[in-house]
LUMTORNU-976376 format. One record per residue (C-alpha): residue number from 1; residue in one letter; x, y, z. Coordinates in steps of 0.25 Angstrom, whole numbers, plus 2048, in hexadecimal, padded with zeros to 3 digits. Each point is the difference from the previous one (the first is absolute). Layout:
N
i: NUM	aa: A	px: X	py: Y	pz: Z .
...
END
This chain:
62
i: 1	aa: X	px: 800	py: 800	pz: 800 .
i: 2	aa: X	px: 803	py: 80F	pz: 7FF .
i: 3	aa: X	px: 809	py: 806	pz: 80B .
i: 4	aa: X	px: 7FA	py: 809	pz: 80A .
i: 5	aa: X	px: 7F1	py: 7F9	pz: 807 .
i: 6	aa: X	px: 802	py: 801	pz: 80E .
i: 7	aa: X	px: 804	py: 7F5	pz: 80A .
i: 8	aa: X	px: 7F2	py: 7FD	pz: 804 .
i: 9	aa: X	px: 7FA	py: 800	pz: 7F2 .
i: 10	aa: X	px: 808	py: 7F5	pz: 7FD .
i: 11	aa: X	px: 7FD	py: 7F8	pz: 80E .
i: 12	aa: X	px: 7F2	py: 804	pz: 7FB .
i: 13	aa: X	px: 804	py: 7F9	pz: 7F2 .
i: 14	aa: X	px: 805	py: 7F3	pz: 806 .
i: 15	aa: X	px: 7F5	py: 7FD	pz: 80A .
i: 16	aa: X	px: 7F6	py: 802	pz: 7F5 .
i: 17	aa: X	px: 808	py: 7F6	pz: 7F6 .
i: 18	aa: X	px: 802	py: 7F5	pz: 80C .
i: 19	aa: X	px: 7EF	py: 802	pz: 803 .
i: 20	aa: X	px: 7FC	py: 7FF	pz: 7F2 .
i: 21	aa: X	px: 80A	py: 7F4	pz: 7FD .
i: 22	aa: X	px: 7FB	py: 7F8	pz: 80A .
i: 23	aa: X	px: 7F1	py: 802	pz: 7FE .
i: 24	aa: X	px: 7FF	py: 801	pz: 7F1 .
i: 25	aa: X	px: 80C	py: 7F3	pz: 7FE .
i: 26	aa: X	px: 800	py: 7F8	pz: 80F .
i: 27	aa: X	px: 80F	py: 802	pz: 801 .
i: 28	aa: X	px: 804	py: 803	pz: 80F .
i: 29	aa: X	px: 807	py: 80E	pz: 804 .
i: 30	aa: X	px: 80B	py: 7F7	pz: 805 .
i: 31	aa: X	px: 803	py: 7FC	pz: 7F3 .
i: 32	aa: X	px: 801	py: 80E	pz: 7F8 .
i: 33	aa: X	px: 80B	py: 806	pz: 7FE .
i: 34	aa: X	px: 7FF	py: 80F	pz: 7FB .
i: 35	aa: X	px: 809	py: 80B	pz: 7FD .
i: 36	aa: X	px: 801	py: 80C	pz: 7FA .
i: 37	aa: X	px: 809	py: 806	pz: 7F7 .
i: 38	aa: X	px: 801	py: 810	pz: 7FF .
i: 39	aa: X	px: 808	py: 808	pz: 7F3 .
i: 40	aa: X	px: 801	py: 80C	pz: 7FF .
i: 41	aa: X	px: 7F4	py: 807	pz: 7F8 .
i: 42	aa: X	px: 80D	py: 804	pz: 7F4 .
i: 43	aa: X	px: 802	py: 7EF	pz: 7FE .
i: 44	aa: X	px: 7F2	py: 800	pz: 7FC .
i: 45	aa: X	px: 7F9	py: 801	pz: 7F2 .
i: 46	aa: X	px: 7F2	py: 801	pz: 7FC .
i: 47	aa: X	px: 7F5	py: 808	pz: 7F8 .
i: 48	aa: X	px: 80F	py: 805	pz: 7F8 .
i: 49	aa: X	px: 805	py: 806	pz: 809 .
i: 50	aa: X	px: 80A	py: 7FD	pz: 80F .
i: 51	aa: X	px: 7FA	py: 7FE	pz: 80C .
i: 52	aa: X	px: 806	py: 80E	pz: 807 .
i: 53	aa: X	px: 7FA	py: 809	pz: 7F1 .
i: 54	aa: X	px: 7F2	py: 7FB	pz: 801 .
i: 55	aa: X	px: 7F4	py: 805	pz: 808 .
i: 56	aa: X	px: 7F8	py: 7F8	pz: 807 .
i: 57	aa: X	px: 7F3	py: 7FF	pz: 804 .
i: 58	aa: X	px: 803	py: 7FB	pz: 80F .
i: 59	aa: X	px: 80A	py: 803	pz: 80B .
i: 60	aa: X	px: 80B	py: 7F6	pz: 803 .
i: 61	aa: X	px: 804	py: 805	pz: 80D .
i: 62	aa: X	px: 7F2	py: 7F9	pz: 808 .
END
């Protein structure tokens, strides 16, 4: 993911995926592992343009 969502929107992130694994596919939390990985908005690329010249429609620092 992009650089810059806050500590607690990422626990926020990780709770949800360990919920919603377990109740949509039956595999226990204690058998997911998650992590993410954060670059920097300039290592990105998308719509034609990096990640640090676009505007985007939503904060990342929740």
């Amino acid at each position: 993911m992009m650089a810059g969502r806050k500590t607690e929107a990422k626990k926020n992130l990780i709770k949800a995926l360990f919920q919603t694994i377990n109740q949509e596919l039956g595999i226990s939390v204690s058998d997911i592992e998650i992590c993410i990985i954060e670059s920097e908005p300039s290592n990105w690329g998308f719509r034609g343009m990096t990640g640090d010249e676009i505007q985007l429609n939503y904060q990342l620092g929740v």
